[in-house]
N, C-alpha and C positions, 0 to 999 in steps of 0.2 A: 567489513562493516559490522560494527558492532548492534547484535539484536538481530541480525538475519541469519535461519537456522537452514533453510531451504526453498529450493526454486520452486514455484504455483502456489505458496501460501499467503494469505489473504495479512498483510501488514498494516498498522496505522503509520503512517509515515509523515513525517514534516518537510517540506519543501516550498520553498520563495515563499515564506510567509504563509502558506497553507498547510493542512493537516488533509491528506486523503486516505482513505480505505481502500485498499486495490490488492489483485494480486499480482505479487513482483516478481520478478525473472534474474538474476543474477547474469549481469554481461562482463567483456574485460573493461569498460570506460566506465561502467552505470549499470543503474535499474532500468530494466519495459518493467512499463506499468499496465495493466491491463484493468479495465472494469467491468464486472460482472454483466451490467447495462450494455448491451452492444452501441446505442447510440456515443457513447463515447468514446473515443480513440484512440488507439495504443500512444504514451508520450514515455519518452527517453527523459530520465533522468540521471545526466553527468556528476557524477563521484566529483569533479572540480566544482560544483553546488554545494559540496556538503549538504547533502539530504540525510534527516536523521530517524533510522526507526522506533519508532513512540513502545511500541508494540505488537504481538504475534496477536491475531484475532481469534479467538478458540471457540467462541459461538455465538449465540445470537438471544433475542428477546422481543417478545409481543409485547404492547400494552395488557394489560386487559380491563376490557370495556366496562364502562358501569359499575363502579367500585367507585 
């Protein structure tokens, strides 16, 4: 899969018409996707989807308030 470096890092990924932030798990058929939110699910994403990774997540950002 082109764009994925290694398994537990945090990916933007495209799949069915969606874009999610997760981190992804390299299997033999597909991605687990995990989200950092436990209320969420683990979902399998099938490589016969063609899911595409956008991008590695390297870090993160506040607003900052009152500006």
């Amino acid at each position: 899969m082109n764009g994925f470096d290694y398994d537990g890092a945090i990916y933007a990924v495209a799949w069915n018409d969606s874009v999610y932030i997760k981190k992804l798990y390299r299997d033999e058929d597909g991605f687990r996707m995990f989200s950092l939110n436990k209320d969420y699910p683990e979902k399998f994403i099938p490589y016969e989807d063609e899911p595409r990774i956008v991008g590695l997540v390297v870090g993160h950002f506040m607003p900052v308030e009152g500006v």
